[in-house]
VEXDO-446589 format. One record per residue: residue number from 1; residue in one letter; x, y, z of N, C-alpha, C in turn. Coordinates in Angstrom, 2 decimals. Example, Ala and Ser with C-alpha at 12.3 -4.5 7.8 and 13.67 -1.06 7.14 Angstrom:
BEGIN
<1,A,<13.19,-5.69,7.80>,<12.30,-4.50,7.80>,<13.20,-3.30,7.80>>
<2,S,<12.85,-2.25,7.08>,<13.67,-1.06,7.14>,<12.90,0.03,7.87>>
//
This chain:
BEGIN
<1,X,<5.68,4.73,-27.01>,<6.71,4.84,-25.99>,<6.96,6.33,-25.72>>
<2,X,<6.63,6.79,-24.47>,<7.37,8.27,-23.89>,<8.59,8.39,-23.94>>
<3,X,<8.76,9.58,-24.09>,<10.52,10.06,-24.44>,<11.10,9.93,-22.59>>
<4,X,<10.15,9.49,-21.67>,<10.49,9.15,-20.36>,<10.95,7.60,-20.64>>
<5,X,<10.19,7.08,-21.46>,<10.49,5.32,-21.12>,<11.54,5.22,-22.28>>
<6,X,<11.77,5.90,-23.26>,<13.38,6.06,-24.32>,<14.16,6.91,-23.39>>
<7,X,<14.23,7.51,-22.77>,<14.88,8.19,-21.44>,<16.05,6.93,-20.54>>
<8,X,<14.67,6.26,-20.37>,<15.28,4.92,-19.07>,<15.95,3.78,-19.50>>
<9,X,<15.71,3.94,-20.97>,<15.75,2.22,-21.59>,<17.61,2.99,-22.04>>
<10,X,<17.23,4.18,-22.92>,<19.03,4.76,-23.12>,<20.08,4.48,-21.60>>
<11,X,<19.36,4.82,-20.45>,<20.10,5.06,-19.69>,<20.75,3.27,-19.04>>
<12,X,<19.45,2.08,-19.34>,<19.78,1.08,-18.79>,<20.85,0.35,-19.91>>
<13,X,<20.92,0.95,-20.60>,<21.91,0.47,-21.91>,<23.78,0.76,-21.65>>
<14,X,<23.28,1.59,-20.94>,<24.90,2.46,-20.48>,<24.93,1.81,-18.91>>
<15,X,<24.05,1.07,-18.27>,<24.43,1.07,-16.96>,<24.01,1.71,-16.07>>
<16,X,<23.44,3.03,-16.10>,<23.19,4.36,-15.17>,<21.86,4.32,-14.97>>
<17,X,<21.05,3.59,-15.16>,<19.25,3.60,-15.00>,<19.73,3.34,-13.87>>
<18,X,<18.12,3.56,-13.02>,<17.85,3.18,-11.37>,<16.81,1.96,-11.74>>
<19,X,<17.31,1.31,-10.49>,<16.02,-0.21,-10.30>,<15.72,-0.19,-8.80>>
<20,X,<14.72,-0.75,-8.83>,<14.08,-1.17,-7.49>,<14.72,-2.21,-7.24>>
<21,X,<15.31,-2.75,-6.45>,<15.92,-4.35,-6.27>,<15.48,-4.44,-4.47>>
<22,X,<14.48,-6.03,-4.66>,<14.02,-6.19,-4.00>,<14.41,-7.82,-3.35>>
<23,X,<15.01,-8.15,-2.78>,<15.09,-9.52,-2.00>,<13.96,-9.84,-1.18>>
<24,X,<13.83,-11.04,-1.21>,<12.56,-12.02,-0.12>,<13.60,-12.77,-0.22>>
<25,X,<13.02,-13.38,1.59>,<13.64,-14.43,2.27>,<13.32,-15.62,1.71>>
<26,X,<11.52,-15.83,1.60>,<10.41,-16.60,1.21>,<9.99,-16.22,0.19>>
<27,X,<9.93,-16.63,-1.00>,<10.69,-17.35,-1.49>,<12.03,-16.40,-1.58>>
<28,X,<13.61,-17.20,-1.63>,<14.59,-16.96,-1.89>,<14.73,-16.60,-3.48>>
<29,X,<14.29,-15.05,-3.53>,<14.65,-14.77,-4.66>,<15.16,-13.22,-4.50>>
<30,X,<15.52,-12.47,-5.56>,<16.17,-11.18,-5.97>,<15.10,-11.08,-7.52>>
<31,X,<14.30,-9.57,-7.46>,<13.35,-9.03,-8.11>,<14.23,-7.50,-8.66>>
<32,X,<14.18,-7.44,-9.86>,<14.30,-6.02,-10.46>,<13.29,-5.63,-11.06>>
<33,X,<13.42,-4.70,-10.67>,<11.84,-3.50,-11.42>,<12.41,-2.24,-11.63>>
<34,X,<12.04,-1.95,-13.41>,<12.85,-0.57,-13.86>,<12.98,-1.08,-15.22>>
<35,X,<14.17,-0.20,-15.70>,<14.71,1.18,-15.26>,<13.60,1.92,-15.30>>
<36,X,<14.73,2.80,-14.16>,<14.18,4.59,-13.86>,<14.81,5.35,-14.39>>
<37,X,<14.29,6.71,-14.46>,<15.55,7.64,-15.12>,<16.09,8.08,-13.64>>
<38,X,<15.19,7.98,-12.34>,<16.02,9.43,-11.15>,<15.78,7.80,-9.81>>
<39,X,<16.38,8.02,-9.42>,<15.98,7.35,-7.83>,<14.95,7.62,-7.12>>
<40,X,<14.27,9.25,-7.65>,<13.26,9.55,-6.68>,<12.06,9.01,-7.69>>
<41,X,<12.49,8.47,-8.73>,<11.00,7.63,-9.47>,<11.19,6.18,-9.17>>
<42,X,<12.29,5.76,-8.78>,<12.35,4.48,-8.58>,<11.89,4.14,-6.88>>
<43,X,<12.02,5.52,-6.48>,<11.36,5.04,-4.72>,<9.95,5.19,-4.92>>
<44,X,<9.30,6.56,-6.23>,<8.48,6.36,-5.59>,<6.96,5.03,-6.33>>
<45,X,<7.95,4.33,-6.76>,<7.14,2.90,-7.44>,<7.09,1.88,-6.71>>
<46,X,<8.34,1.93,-5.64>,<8.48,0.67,-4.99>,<7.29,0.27,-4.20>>
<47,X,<6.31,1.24,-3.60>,<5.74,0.31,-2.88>,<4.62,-0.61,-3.68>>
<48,X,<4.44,-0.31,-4.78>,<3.34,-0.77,-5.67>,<4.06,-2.63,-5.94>>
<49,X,<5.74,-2.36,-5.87>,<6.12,-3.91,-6.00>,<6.02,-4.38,-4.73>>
<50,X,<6.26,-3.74,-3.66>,<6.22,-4.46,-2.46>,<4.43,-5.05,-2.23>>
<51,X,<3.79,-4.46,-2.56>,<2.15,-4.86,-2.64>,<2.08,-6.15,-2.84>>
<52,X,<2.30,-6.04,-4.60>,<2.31,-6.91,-5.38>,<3.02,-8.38,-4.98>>
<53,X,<4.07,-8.15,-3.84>,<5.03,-9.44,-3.60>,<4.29,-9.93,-2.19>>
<54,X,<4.07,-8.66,-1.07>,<2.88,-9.37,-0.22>,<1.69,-9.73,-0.69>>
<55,X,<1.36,-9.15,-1.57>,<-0.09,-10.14,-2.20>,<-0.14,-11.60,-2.07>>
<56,X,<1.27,-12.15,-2.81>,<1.93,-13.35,-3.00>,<2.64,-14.29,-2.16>>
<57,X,<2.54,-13.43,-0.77>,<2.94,-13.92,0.56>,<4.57,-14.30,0.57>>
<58,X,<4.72,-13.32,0.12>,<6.16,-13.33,0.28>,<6.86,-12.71,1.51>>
<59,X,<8.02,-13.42,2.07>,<8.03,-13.02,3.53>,<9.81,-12.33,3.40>>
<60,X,<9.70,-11.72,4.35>,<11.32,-11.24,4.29>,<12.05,-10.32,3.32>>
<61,X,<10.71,-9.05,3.37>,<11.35,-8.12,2.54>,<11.88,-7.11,2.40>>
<62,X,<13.35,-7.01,1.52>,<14.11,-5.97,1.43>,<14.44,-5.03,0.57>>
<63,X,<14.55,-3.84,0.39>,<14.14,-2.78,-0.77>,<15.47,-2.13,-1.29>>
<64,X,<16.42,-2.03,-1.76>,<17.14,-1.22,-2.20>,<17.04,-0.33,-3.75>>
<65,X,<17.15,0.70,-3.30>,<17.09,1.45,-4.94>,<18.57,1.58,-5.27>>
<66,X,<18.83,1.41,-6.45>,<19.99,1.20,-7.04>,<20.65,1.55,-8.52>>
<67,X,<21.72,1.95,-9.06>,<22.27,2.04,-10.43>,<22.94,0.52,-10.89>>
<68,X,<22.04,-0.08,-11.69>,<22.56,-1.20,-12.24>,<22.17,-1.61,-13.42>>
<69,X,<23.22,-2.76,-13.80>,<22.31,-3.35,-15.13>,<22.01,-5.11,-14.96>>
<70,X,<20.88,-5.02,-14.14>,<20.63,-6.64,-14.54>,<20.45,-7.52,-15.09>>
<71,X,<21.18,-8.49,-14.88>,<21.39,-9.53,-16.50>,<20.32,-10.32,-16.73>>
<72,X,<18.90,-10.78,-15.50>,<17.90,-10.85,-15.57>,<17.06,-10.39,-14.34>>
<73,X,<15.61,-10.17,-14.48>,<14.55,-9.33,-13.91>,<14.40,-10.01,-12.38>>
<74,X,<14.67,-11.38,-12.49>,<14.32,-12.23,-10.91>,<15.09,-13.48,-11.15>>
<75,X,<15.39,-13.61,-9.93>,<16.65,-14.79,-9.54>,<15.87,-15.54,-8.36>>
<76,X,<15.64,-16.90,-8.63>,<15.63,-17.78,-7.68>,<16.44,-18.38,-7.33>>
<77,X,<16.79,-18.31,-6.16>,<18.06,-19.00,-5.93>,<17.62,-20.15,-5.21>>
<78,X,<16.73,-20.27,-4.66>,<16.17,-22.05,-4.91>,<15.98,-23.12,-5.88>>
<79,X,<16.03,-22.47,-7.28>,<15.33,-23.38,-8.13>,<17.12,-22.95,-9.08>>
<80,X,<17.91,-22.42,-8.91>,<19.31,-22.18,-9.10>,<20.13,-23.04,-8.43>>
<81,X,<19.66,-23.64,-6.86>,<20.65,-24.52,-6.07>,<20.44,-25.85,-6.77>>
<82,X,<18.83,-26.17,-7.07>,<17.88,-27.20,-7.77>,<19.07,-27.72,-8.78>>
<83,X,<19.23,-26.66,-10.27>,<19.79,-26.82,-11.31>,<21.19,-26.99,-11.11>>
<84,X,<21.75,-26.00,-10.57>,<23.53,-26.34,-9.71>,<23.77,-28.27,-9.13>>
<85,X,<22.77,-28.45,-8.83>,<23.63,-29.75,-7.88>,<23.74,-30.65,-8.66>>
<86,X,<24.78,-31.14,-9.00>,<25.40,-32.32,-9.31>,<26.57,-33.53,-8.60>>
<87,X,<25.69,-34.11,-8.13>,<26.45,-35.75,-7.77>,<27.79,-35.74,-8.37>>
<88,X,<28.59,-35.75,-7.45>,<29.76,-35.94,-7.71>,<30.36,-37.54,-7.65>>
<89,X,<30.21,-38.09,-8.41>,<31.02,-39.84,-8.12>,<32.14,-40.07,-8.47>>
<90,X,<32.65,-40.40,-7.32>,<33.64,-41.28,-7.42>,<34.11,-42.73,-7.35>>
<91,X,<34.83,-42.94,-8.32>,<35.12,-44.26,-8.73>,<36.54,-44.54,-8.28>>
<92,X,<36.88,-45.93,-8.37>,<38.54,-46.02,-7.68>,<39.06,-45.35,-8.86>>
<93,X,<39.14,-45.18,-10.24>,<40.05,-44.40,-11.40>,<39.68,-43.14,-11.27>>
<94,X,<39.15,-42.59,-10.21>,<38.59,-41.15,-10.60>,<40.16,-40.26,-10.60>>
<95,X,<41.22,-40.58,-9.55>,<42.07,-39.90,-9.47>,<42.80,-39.80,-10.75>>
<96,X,<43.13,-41.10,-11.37>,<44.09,-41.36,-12.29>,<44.20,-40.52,-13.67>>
<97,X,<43.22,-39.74,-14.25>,<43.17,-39.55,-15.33>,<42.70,-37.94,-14.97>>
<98,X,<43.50,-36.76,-15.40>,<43.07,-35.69,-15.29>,<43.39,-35.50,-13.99>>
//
């Protein structure tokens, strides 16, 4: 490990690293790539993810460089609406109790 990549990993520990954060429309997801230690290393990686996500035909893409700490690397929020939905039934006692 480079005292660059113990550099980024200290800094994503505190919050203050840079990430690439990347949204697609197609699929509906949110991508982090990082930490960085500067913004100007996190721009200048991004296009290597944007490649990598048109490779994959991903449509609808948006780039922000950013200071964050993400709680995970990629979010589908399709396969998140998937797991979220639950049938709500109601029964005539549904009111009564609670």
């Amino acid at each position: 490990m480079s005292i660059q990549d113990i550099w980024s990993s200290a800094l994503h520990l505190i919050g203050q690293a840079w990430w690439v954060e990347i949204n697609t429309e197609r699929p509906h997801c949110t991508y982090y790539f990082g930490p960085f230690a500067t913004a100007v290393e996190a721009d200048g990686a991004k296009a290597g993810y944007i490649e990598d996500l048109e490779g994959e035909s991903a449509q609808g893409i948006q780039v922000v460089i950013k200071r964050c700490k993400p709680a995970q690397m990629t979010i589908d929020y399709e396969e998140a609406a998937e797991e979220d939905y639950r049938p709500i039934v109601k029964t005539p006692m549904s009111g009564q109790f609670g």
